[in-house]
Each structure stands twice: as structure tokens, then as C-alpha cells.
C-alpha positions in Angstrom: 35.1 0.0 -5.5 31.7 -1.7 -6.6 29.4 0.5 -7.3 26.0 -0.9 -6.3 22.6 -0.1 -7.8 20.3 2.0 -6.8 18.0 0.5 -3.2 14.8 -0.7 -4.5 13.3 0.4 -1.5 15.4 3.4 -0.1 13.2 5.1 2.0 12.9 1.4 4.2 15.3 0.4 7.3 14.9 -1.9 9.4 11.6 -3.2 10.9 11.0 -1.3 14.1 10.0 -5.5 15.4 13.8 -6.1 15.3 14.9 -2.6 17.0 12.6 -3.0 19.9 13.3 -6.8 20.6 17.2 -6.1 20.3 16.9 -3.5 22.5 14.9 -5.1 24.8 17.2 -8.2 24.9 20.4 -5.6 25.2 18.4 -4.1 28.3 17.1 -7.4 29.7 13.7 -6.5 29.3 10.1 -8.1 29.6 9.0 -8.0 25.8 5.5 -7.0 24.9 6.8 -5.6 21.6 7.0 -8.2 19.3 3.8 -10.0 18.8 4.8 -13.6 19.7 3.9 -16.2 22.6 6.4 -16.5 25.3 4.6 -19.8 26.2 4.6 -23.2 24.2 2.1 -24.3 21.7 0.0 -27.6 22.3 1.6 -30.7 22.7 -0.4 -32.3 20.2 1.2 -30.4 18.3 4.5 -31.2 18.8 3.7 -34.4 19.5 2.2 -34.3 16.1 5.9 -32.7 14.3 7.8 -35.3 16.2 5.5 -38.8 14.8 6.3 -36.8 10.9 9.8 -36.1 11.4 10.5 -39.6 12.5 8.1 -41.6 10.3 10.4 -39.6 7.7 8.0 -37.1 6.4 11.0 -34.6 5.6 11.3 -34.4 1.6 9.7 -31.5 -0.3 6.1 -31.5 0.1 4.3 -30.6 -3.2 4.7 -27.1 -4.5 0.8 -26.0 -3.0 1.5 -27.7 0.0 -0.1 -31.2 1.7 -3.4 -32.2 0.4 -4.5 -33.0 3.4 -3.3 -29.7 4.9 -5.0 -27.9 2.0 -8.2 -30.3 2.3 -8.3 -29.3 6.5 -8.1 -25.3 5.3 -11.0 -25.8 2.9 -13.3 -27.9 6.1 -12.1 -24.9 8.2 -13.4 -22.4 6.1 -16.8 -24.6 5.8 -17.4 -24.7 9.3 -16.4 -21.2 10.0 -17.9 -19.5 7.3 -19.6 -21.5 5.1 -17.9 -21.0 2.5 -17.2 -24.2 0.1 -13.3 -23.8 -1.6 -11.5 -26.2 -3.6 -8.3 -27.6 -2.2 -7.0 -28.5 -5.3 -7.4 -25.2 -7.1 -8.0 -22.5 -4.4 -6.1 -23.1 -1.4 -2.1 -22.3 -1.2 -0.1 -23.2 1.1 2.7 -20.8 2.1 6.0 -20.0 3.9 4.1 -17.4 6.3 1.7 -15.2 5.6 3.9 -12.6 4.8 5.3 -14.7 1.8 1.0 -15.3 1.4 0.8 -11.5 1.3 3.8 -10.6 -1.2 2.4 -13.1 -3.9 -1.0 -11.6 -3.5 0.4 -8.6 -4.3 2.7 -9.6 -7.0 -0.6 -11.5 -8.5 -1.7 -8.3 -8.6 -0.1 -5.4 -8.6 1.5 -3.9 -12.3 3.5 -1.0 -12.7 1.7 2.7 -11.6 -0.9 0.2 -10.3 -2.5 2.1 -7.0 -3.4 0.0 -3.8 -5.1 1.5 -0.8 -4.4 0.2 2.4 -5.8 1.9 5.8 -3.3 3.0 8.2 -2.0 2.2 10.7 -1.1 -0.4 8.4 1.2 -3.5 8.8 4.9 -2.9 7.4 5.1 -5.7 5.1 2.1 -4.1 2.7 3.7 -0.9 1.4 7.2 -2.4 0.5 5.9 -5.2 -1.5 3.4 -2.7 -3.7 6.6 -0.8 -4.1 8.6 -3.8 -4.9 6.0 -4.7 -7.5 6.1 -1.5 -9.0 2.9 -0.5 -7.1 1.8 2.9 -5.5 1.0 2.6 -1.8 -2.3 4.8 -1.0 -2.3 5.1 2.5 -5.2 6.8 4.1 -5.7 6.8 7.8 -8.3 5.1 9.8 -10.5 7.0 11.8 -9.1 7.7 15.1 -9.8 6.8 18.3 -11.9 4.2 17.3 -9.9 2.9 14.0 -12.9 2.5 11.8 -12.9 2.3 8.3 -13.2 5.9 6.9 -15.4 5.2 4.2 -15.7 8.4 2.7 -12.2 9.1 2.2 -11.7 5.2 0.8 -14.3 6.4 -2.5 -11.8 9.9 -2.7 -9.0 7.7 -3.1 -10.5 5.2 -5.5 -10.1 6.1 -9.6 -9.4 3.9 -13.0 -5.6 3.1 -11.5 -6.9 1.7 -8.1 -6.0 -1.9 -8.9 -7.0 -3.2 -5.2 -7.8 -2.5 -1.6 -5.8 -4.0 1.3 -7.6 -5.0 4.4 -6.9 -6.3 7.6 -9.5 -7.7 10.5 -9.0 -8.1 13.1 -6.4 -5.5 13.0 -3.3 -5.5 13.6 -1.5 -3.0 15.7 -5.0 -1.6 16.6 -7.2 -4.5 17.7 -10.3 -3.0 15.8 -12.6 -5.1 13.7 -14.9 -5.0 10.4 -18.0 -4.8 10.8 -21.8 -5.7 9.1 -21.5 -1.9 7.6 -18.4 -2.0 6.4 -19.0 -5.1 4.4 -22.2 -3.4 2.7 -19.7 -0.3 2.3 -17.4 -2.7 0.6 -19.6 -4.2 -1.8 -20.8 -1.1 -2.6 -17.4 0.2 -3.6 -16.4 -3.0 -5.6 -19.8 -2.2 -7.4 -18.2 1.3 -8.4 -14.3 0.1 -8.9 -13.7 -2.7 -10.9 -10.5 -3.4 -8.2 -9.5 -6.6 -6.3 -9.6 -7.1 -2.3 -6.6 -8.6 -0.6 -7.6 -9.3 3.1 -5.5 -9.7 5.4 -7.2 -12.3 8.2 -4.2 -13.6 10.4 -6.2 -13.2 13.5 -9.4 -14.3 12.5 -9.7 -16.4 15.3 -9.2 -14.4 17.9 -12.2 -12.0 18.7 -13.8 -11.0 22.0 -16.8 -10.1 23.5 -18.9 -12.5 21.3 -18.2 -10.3 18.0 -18.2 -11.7 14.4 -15.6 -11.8 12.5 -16.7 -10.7 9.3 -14.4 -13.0 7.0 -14.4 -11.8 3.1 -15.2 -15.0 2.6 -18.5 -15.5 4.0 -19.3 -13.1 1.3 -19.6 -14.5 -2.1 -19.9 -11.0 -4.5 -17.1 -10.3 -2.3 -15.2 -13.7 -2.1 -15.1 -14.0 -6.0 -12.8 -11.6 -6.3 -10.7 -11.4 -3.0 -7.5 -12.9 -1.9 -7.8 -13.6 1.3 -4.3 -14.8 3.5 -4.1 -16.3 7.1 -1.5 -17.7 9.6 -1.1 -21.0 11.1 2.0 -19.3 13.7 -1.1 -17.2 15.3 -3.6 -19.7 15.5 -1.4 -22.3 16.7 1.2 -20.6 18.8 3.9 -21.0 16.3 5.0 -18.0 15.1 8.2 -19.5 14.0 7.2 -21.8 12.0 6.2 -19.6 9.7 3.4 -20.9 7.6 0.2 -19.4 6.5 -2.0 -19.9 3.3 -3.8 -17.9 1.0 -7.3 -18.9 -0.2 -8.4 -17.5 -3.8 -10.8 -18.0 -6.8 -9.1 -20.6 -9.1 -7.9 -17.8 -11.9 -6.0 -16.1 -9.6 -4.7 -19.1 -7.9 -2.8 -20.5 -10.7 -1.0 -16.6 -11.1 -0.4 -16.7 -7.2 1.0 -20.2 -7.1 3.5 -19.4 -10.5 5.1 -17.0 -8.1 4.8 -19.3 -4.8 6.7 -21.7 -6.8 9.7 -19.3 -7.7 9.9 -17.9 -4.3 9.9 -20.5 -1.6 8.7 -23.5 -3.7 6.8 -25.4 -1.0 6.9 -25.0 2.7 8.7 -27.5 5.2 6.6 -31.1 4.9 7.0 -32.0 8.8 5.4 -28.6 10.0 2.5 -28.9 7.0 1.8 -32.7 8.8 1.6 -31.6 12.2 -0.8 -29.0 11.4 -3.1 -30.8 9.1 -3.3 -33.3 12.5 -4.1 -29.8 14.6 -7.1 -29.3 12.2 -8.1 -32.6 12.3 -9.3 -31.3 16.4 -12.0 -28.3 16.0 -10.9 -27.6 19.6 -8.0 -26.2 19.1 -9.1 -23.5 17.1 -12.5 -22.8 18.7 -11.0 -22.0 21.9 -8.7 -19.1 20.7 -11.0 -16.4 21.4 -11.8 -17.2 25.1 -8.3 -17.8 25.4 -6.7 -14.7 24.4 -9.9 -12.6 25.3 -9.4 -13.7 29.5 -5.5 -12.6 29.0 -6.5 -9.3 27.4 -9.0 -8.4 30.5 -6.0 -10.1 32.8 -3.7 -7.6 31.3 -6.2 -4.7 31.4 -6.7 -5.3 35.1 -3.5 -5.8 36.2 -3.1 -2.0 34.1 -6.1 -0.5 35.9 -4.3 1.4 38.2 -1.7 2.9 35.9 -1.4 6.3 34.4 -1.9 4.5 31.0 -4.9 4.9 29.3 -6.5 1.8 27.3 -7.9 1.9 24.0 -11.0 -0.8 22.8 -9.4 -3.6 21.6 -11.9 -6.3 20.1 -9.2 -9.0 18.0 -5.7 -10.2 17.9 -3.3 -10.3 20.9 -2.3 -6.5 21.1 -3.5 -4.1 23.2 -3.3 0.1 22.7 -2.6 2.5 25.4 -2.4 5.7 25.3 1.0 7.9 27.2 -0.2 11.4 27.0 -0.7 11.9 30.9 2.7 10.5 31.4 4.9 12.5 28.4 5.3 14.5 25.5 8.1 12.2 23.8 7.4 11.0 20.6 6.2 7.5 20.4 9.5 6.0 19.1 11.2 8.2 22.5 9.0 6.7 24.8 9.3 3.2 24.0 13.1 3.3 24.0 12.7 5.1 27.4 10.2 3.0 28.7 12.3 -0.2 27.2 15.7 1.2 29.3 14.7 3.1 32.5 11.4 0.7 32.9 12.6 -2.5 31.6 9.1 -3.1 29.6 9.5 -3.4 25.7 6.4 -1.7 23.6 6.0 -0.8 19.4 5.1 2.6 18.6 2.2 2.6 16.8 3.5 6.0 15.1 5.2 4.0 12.5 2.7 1.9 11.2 1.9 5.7 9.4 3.0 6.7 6.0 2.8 10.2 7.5 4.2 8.7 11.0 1.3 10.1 12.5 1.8 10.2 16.3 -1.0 10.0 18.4 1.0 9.5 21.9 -0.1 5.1 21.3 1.8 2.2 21.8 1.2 -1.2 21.3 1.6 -3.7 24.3 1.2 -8.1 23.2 -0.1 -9.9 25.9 0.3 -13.4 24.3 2.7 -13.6 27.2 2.6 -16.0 30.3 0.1 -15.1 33.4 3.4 -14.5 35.1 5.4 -11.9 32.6 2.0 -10.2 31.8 2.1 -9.4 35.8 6.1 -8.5 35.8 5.4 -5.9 33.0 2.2 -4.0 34.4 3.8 -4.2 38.1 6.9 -2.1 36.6 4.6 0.1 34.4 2.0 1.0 37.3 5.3 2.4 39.0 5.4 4.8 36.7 
């Protein structure tokens, strides 16, 4: 018998992403669970993978990815948010931004360290704080409306509070920062002398003519953030799997010793088709208006359900609240709704520390104009 050690991470099973989309594919049902596109990317993009693979662009790229990838992240983040970044020292380029996330907190994060992220929080953040010998501070966000609970943030905050996770647009919620909570956060990194990783996957997709309030628009605030983003959900490529993480140059260096034991580099054909994608502002400008006429598709075609919809102002999730139809748990409902209506949803109940159940789930309509109206046809039976 071998006797194993000890799980690093015993309290952790597997993501409820892969339960629901199993069960939906063992059910044959429409998935608005997972949050990926069931429709392809732009063919300039592919277009774009196919000239790199073939022009034979398919050796290890270098260990901080393309220049020319990292030189279209830094003109992105000019345009967007005027903020000037050195491609040479302050832009990574990473497998995902989950990987982007991990080495930010690795940078970071020292044994009995304390981060505080708001809940509910993305899966990933709380297993690589504990991973990294981290303490995970979880503290709610204000509900209905998911704000920033400001008050309860300074409460948490003390000598071992080594850095504050956030995430805008947020993800499962769809709620945004805003103008006050950036003067809230500068306030509070006057008090604590603590780090900001923000998490900024979505940045691009915001409705109803909001701002997104990028950390890095915000120089007291951008000198001592690490801010992480996704090219899989501004380009429709989930699977391809890389993101980046923009920092100051100090903490760079620490981030990239990690990047380079971890995944090295990220694939070289995938980094060339995307630095052409940024070479055409268009394809990132049109994002919002995009996903913002399928979100008021999908609430429309929900309208006359017994589901309730919550705001949603960013990403490509939207909330809805059950109560009228059930008293299951959130984890029951979905696997009900999943076999008996055929329509996969995430419970937003374990995106808690405390699995706080609220009777919400979580519906992505990055989906077709055809499955979107499948799904709510089957849920407005109910």
C-alpha cells in the first residue's frame, strides 16, 4: 500500500464547471452553465492561426510571450485607458488567465499572508492563496445588488492583509466597479500598505454605456496592482487559453520567475494570430454591443417566465432568481432543472465560502440566437 500525503487542498473537489457540463452532456442538454461561446470566433482569426502555423511559427515563443503580442497589450491599454506600460518589462504573457492569476498570487502571497476576496468569488482565487500558504478572507458582497461592501472590507483589513482580490466586471454576478468604489479603494490602500490583484477578464464587455473602471486608469492605484485579463473572452476562444497579466516592473520580474517554471511560454501560433486580432481596434470595440443585444435577447425571450432577473451590467452571464418556482437548494435545482428541463445552469451558492444560497443561478448567453431561444422556450414551460 502507498501511503500518500496529506491533500494540499482537502476541502476542494471538483469544479462545479465540470459537474454541470457532464451532466448536461449525460442528459443531452442545452448548456448555459459553463461560460463559453457555442459559436465560432472571427475568421480573421483563424485565418490569422492558420498563415502562423503554416509559415512555421510553431517553436517556443519567448518565455514572456511575442513582442509584438506584448507591444499590441501595451497600445490596447493606451487607447483604452490611457495608461502607458512597457512591453518589455510589464506585460506577461500567459497560458490563461487562470495561470495569470496563480502567479499573481504566488508573487504575492507568503505563508499566514491574508487576502480578501468578495464573494461570490471565482473558484480559482481561494485554492491558489491556500496553495501558496495564503489565508482566503472571504467576505460577501452586498446582496441584491452585489456592491462592494466597503465597510466590512476596512473590518477585515489588519498588518497581515497582504492584498485585496477584485474582479470587474464580475463574474458570476454581472455587477461592476464603480467611480466610488475606486475613491474607496484608494482610500483603503492609503490605510493598508497591501497589493491589489484585479481580476479584468471581461473588461470589454459592459452595457448600457457604463465605464469600466480598469485599475489601470488609476495610477496611485496602478503602481501597485496586478492586474490579469483574457484573450479566450475577448476573442471567443476560450480554449485557447491565453490571457496576460500587466504589472509594475518590480513585480514583474517575481511574476515571470514563476511564469517561467510553470508553463514557460504559451503556444507561439495562438500568440501570432492574436497579436494580428489587435492589430484591428474593431474587434475589440464591438464586444459590448455584441454581447449587451444577446443579454436583452435573452432577457426577452425570459420575460414571460416565472424566473426573476437580477441587473446584470458586464460579462456574458446573467442571474435569475428561482424562489417562486422552489425551495431546493441551488445545487438541487440545477441538477433538476439540467434532467427534467433539459437546460444546464451554475449555482451561484458555491461561489460562497459559507455557500450562501440565495435561491440564484447563473445562465451564459454567449450562446447562438438559436440555443439562447431553445433554452428560455423550455424554461418558460416551467
Amino acid at each position: 500500500m502507498i501511503n500518500l500525503p496529506p491533500s494540499r487542498l482537502p476541502g476542494i473537489g471538483t469544479t462545479i464547471f465540470t459537474v454541470m457540463s457532464a451532466l448536461a452532456a449525460e442528459q443531452k442538454a442545452i448548456n448555459l452553465s459553463q461560460g463559453f461561446p457555442d459559436f465560432d470566433p472571427d475568421s480573421r482569426l483563424i485565418n490569422g492561426l492558420v498563415r502562423a502555423t503554416q509559415s512555421g511559427k510553431n517553436q517556443y515563443a519567448p518565455m514572456s510571450g511575442l513582442p509584438r503580442l506584448r507591444q499590441g497589450v501595451a497600445e490596447l491599454t493606451q487607447r483604452k485607458y490611457q495608461r502607458t506600460v512597457n512591453p518589455e518589462t510589464e506585460v506577461t504573457i500567459t497560458s490563461g488567465a487562470t495561470e495569470a492569476l496563480f502567479n499573481a498570487i504566488a508573487t504575492l502571497v507568503r505563508p499566514g499572508d491574508e487576502v480578501i476576496i468578495l464573494d461570490p468569488a471565482y473558484d480559482s482565487y481561494a485554492p491558489a492563496i491556500l496553495l501558496n500558504g495564503g489565508i482566503p478572507v472571504s467576505i460577501p458582497l452586498k446582496f441584491p445588488e452585489y456592491s462592494l461592501p466597503w465597510e466590512a472590507i476596512h473590518q477585515a483589513s489588519n498588518s497581515n492583509t497582504r492584498a485585496i482580490l477584485l474582479n470587474s466586471p464580475h463574474n458570476p454576478t454581472g455587477s461592476v466597479i464603480g467611480a466610488d468604489d475606486i475613491q474607496n479603494l484608494i482610500d483603503w490602500t492609503q490605510k493598508y500598505p497591501a497589493w491589489i490583484i484585479s481580476d479584468e477578464v471581461y473588461e470589454h464587455i459592459i452595457f448600457d454605456q457604463l465605464q469600466h473602471h480598469s485599475i489601470l486608469k488609476y495610477p496611485e492605484l496602478a503602481d501597485r496592482a496586478m492586474v490579469i485579463s483574457s484573450f479566450g473572452k475577448t476573442f471567443h476562444v476560450t480554449g485557447w487559453k491565453t490571457g496576460y497579466c500587466i504589472a509594475p516592473a518590480e513585480l514583474t520580474a517575481e511574476f515571470r520567475k514563476i511564469h517561467q517554471f510553470n508553463t514557460f511560454c504559451s503556444p507561439t501560433p495562438l500568440q501570432e494570430a492574436l497579436a494580428d486580432a489587435l492589430e484591428d481596434s474593431s474587434m475589440v470595440d464591438g464586444l459590448s454591443s455584441f454581447y449587451q443585444a444577446k443579454r436583452n435577447q435573452f432577457l426577452n425571450l425570459m420575460k414571460d417566465s416565472r424566473f426573476k432577473s437580477l441587473k446584470t451590467s458586464g460579462t456574458y452571464f446573467q442571474l435569475m432568481d428561482y424562489s417562486e418556482i422552489s425551495d431546493l437548494s441551488d445545487v438541487d435545482f440545477c441538477k433538476w432543472l439540467t434532467v427534467e428541463h433539459k437546460v444546464a445552469a451554475i449555482p451561484v451558492s458555491v461561489f460562497y465560502a459559507n455557500q450562501e444560497d440565495n435561491k440564484i443561478i447563473r445562465f451564459c448567453f454567449a450562446k447562438k440566437e438559436d440555443t439562447l431561444r431553445e433554452a428560455a422556450e423550455r424554461l418558460c414551460k416551467i
